[in-house]
C-alpha positions in Angstrom: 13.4 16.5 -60.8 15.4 14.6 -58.0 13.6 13.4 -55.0 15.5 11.8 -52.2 14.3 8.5 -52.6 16.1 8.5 -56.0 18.9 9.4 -55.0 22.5 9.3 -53.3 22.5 12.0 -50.7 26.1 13.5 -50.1 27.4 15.6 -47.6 30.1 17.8 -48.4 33.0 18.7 -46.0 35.6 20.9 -47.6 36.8 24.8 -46.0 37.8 25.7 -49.0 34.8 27.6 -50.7 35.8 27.3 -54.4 36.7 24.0 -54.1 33.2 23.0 -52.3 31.0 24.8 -54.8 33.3 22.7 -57.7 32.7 19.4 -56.0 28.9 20.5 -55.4 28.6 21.5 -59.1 30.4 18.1 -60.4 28.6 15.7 -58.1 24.9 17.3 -59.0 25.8 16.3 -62.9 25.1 13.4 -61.6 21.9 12.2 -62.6 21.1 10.5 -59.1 23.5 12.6 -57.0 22.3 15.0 -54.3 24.2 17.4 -52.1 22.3 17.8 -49.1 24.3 19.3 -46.7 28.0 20.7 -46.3 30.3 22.5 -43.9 33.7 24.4 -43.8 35.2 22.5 -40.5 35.8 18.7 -39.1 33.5 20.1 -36.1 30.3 21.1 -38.1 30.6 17.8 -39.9 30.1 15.8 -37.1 27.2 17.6 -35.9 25.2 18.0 -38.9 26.3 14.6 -40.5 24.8 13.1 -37.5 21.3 15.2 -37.6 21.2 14.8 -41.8 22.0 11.7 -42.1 23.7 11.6 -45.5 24.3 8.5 -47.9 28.1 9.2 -48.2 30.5 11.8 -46.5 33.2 14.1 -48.8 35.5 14.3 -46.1 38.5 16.5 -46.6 41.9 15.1 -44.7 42.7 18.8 -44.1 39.6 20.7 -42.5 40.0 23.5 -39.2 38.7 22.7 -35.5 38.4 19.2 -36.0 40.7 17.7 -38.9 39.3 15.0 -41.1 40.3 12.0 -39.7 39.1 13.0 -36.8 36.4 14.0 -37.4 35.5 10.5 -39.5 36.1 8.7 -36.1 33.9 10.9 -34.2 31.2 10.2 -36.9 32.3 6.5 -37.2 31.6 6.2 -33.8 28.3 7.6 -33.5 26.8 6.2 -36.7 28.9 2.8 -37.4 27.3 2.6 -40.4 27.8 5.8 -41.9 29.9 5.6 -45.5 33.0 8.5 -45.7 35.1 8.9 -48.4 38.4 10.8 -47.2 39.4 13.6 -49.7 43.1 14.9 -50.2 45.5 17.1 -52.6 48.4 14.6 -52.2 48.4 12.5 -49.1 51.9 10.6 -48.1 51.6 6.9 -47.6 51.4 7.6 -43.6 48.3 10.4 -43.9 45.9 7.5 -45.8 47.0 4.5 -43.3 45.9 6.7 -40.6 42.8 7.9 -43.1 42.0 3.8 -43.4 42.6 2.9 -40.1 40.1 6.0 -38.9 37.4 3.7 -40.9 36.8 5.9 -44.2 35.7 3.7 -46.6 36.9 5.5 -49.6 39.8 7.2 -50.3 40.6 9.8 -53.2 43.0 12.3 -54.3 41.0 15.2 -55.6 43.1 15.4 -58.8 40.6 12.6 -59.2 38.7 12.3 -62.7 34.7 12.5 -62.5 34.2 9.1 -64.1 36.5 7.7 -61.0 34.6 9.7 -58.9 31.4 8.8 -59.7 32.6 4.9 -59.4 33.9 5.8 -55.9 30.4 7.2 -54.5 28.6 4.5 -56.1 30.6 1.8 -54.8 31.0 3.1 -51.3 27.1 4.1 -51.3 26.7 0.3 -51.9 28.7 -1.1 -48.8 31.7 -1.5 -50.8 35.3 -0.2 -49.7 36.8 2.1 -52.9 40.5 3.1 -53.2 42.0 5.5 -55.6 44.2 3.4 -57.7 47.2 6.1 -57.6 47.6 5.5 -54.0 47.0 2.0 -53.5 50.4 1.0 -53.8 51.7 3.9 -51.7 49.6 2.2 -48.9 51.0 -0.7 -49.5 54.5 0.3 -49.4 53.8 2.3 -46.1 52.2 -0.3 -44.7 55.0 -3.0 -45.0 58.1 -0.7 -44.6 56.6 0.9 -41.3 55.5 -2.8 -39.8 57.5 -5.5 -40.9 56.4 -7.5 -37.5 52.5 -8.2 -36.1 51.3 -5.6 -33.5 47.7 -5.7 -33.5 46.5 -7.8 -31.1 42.8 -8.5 -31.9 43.8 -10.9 -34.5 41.1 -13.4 -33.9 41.8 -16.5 -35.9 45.2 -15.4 -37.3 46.4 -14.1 -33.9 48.9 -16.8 -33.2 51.9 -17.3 -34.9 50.8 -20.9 -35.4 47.4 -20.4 -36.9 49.2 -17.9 -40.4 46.7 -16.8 -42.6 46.1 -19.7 -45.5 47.6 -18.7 -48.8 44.8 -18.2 -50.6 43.3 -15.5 -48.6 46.3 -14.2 -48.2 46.5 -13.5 -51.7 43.6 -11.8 -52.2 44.5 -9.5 -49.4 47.9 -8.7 -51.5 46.0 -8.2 -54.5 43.2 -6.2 -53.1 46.1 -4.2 -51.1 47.3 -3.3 -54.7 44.5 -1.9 -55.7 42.6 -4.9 -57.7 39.2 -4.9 -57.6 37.5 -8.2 -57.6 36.6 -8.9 -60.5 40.6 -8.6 -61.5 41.4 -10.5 -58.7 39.2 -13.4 -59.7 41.1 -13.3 -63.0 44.6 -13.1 -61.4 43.9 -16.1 -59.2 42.0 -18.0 -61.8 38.6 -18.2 -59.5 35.4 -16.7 -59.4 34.3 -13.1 -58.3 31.7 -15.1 -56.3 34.8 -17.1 -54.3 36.6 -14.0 -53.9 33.5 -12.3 -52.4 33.2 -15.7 -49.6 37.3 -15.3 -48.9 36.3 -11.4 -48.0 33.1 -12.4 -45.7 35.5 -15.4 -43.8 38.8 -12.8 -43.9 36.4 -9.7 -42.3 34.6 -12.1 -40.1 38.4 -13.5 -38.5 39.9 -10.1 -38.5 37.1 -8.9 -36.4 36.6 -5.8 -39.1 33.6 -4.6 -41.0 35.3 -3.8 -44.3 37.2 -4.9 -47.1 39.6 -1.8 -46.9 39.8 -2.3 -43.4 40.8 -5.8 -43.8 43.5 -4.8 -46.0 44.6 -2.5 -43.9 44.5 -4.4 -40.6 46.6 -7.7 -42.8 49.0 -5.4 -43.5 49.5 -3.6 -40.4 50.0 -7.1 -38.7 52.1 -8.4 -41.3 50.0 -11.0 -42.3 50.3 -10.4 -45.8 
């Protein structure tokens, strides 16, 4: 039998009831997967995810009263530490920028496979940032087509046009933004997984983010990659 010390305890936020009980059913094959908790609206979300207190949030971009991004910022902002991966049939380059930049740190087309799925819960439930591969590079076109110039201005360290961003960082960024994990980044670049790791920690730490997605995302959006 599960117990919740076991497990992963998920929070399901889908208004479309099929498609709930489906993502319930798949999820609870999961040996350590729990649901714990769901909802039909952006509005419930926030309220119960911040009474239940869930590992990870199944967030779907498209939810009544109170869509899913934001909703994800409301919960972001009440529990900064709370893990939400964004859920979507087929979201344009625009709808997961503004998914990332809400602070989900997953993101997944629900034509998703279960394997993929899994890895995205797991990795997310561990601190990390998890991207679906298929869209990855539709972020990064987005990204760079819609700001070729900086406009964020809490830049920290790479805020002035005289202090760029050193190359190798900034090579991890572009490989991360294209959907590399790190383990395929440290073979790209001919390093370590451990050395890309410490560029991550000095990148989020100068960017003034708490992510690596949103570290990708903020590069990007000020043209520093």
């Amino acid at each position: 039998m599960k117990t919740y010390g076991e497990t992963v305890t998920i929070f399901i936020a889908e208004d479309h009831e099929v498609k709930r009980a489906g993502l319930k059913r798949l999820l609870e094959e999961i040996n350590d997967f729990i649901v714990i908790g769901e909802t039909a609206d952006g509005a419930s979300a926030v309220d119960l995810v911040s009474f239940i207190r869930p590992t990870v949030v199944m967030m779907d971009s498209g939810l009544p009263v109170l869509d899913g991004i934001s909703a994800t910022k409301k919960i972001k902002a009440e529990l900064p530490n709370a893990k939400v991966i964004m859920l979507t049939s087929q979201g344009s380059g625009v709808d997961i920028m503004g998914s990332l930049l809400a602070g989900v740190d997953g993101y997944c087309e629900k034509s998703i496979s279960k394997m993929q799925l899994e890895m995205a819960v797991r990795t997310v439930a561990k601190g990390g940032a998890w991207i679906d591969p298929a869209v990855a590079r539709k972020v990064f076109d987005t990204a760079v087509n819609s700001s070729k110039k900086p406009s964020d201005r809490s830049l920290g360290a790479y805020g002035s046009p005289k202090n760029k961003m050193p190359d190798r960082p900034r090579q991890v960024l572009r490989l991360a933004a294209e959907g590399m994990s790190n383990h395929r980044i440290a073979e790209k670049l001919g390093i370590s997984s451990e050395t890309v790791k410490k560029h991550f920690t000095k990148i989020m730490k100068r960017l003034a983010v708490h992510g690596r997605t949103q570290a990708v995302v903020k590069a990007i959006r000020c043209g520093l990659v």
